[in-house]
C-alpha positions as CSV (number, residue, x, y, z in Angstrom):
1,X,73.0,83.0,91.6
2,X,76.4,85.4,91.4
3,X,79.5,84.1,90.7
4,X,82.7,85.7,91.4
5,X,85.6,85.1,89.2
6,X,89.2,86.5,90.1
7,X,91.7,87.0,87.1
8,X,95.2,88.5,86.7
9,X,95.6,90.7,83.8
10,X,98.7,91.1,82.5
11,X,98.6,94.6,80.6
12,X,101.4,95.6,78.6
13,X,103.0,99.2,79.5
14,X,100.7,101.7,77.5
15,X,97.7,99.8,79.5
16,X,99.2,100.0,82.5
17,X,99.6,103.6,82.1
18,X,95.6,103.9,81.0
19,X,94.9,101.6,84.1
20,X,96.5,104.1,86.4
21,X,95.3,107.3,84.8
22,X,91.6,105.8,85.2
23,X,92.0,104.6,88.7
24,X,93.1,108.2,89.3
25,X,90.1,109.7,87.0
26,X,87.5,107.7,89.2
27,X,89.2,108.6,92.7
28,X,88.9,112.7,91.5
29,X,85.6,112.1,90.5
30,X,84.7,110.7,94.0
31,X,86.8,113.0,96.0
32,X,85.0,115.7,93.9
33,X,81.8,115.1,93.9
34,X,81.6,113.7,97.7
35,X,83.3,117.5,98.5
36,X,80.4,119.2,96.6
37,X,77.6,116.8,98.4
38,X,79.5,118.1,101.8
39,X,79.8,121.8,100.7
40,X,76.0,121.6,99.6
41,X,74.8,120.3,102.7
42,X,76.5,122.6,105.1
43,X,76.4,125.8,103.0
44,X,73.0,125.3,101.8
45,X,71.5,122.3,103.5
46,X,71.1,120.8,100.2
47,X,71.2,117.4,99.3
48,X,72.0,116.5,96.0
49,X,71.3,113.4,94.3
50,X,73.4,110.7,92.8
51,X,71.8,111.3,89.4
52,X,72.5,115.8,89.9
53,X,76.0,114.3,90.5
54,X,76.2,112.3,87.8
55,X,74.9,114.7,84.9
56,X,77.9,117.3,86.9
57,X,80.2,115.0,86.0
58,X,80.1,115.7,81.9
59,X,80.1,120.2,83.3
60,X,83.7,118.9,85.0
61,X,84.8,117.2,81.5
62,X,83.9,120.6,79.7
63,X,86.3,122.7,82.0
64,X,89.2,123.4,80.9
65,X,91.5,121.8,83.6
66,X,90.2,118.5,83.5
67,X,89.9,118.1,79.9
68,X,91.9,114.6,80.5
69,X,88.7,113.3,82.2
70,X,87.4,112.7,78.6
71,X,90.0,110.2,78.0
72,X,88.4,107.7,80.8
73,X,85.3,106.0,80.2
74,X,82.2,107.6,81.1
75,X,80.6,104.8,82.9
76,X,83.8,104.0,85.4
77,X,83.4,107.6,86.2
78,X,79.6,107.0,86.7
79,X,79.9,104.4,88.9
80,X,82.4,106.0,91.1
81,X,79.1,108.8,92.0
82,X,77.3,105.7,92.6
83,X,79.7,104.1,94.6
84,X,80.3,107.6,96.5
85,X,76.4,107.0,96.8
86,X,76.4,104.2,98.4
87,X,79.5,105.0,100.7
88,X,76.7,108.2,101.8
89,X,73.6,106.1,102.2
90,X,75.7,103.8,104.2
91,X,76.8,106.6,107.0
92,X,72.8,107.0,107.4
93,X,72.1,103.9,108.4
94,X,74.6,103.9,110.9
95,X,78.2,103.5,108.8
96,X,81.2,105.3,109.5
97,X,81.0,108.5,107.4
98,X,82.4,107.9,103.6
99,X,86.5,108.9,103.7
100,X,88.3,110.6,100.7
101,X,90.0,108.4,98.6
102,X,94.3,108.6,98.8
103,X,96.2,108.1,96.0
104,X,98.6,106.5,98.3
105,X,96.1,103.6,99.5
106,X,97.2,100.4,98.4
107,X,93.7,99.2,97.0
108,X,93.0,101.1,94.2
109,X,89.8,99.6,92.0
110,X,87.2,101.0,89.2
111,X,84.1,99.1,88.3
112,X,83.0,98.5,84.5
113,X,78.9,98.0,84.9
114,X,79.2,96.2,80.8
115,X,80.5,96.5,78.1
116,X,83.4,94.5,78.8
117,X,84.4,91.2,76.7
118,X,86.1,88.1,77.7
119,X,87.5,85.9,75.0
120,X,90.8,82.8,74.3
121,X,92.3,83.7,77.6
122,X,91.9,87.8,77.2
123,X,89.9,90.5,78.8
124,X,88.7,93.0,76.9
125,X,87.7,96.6,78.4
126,X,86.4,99.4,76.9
127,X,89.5,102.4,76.4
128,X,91.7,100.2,77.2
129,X,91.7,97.0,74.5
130,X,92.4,93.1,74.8
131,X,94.5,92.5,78.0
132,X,96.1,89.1,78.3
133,X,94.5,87.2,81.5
134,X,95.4,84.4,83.4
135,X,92.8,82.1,85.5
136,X,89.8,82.4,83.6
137,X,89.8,78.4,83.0
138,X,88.6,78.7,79.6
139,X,87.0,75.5,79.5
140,X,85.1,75.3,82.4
141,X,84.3,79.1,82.1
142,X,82.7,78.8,78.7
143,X,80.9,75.4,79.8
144,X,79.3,76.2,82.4
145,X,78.9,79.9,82.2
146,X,74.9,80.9,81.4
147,X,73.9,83.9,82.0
148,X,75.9,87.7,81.9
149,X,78.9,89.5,82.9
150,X,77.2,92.0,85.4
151,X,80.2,94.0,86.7
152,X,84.2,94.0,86.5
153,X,86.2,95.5,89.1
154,X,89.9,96.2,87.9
155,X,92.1,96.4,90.7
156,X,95.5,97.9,90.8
């Protein structure tokens, strides 16, 4: 059985500032690599795989432009591809076809897949470090929690 638990983080100002540069990292990463699955399709009539994506994503962090892509966790900007994925499967099977992402859209998320630690009323993500949270209900949360943390979406 999921469970889906929502929780205010409180970051302080040098994780807000991390927060925003990864939301931004994951929304270039899906702008960028949903532009070269379009290019490659009407170009070349390519298709190019979430995993060709993926391993394109460390040639982006070499260049010397995007060198600040380094600073973001490497699975956020993996799961972005795979959400961008998703988004492309999705059009096939009858969706509306997947849309840029704006940095002026009011919901702004990235997804952790693991690696991501919740302990006395804090949240703790990888890059970033503890963040004080509120609504975890400690007790009941520890209780009657079995099982594993499967995903975190931060949400800006």
């Amino acid at each position: 059985m999921l469970k889906a638990v929502k929780v205010r983080l409180y970051p302080n100002k040098e994780q807000k500032q991390t927060i925003s540069s990864q939301i931004g990292a994951v929304r270039y990463v899906y702008n960028r690599t949903l532009a070269l699955r379009i290019n490659a399709y009407k170009k070349f009539s390519m298709k190019i795989g979430k995993f060709d994506l993926i391993k394109h994503i460390t040639k982006i962090k070499k260049r010397e432009s995007t060198l600040w892509l380094k600073d973001v966790h490497s699975q956020t900007l993996q799961q972005s591809v795979a959400n961008m994925d998703s988004a492309y499967k999705h059009f096939f099977k009858g969706g509306g076809y997947p849309k840029f992402k704006s940095r002026h859209h009011s919901r702004q998320s990235f997804q952790y897949p693991q690696g991501v630690k919740i302990e006395n009323n804090k949240v703790y993500l990888p890059k970033i470090g503890w963040i004080k949270a509120k609504g975890l209900r400690t007790r009941s949360f520890s209780y009657n929690f079995k099982g594993y943390l499967s995903e975190i979406m931060v949400k800006h």
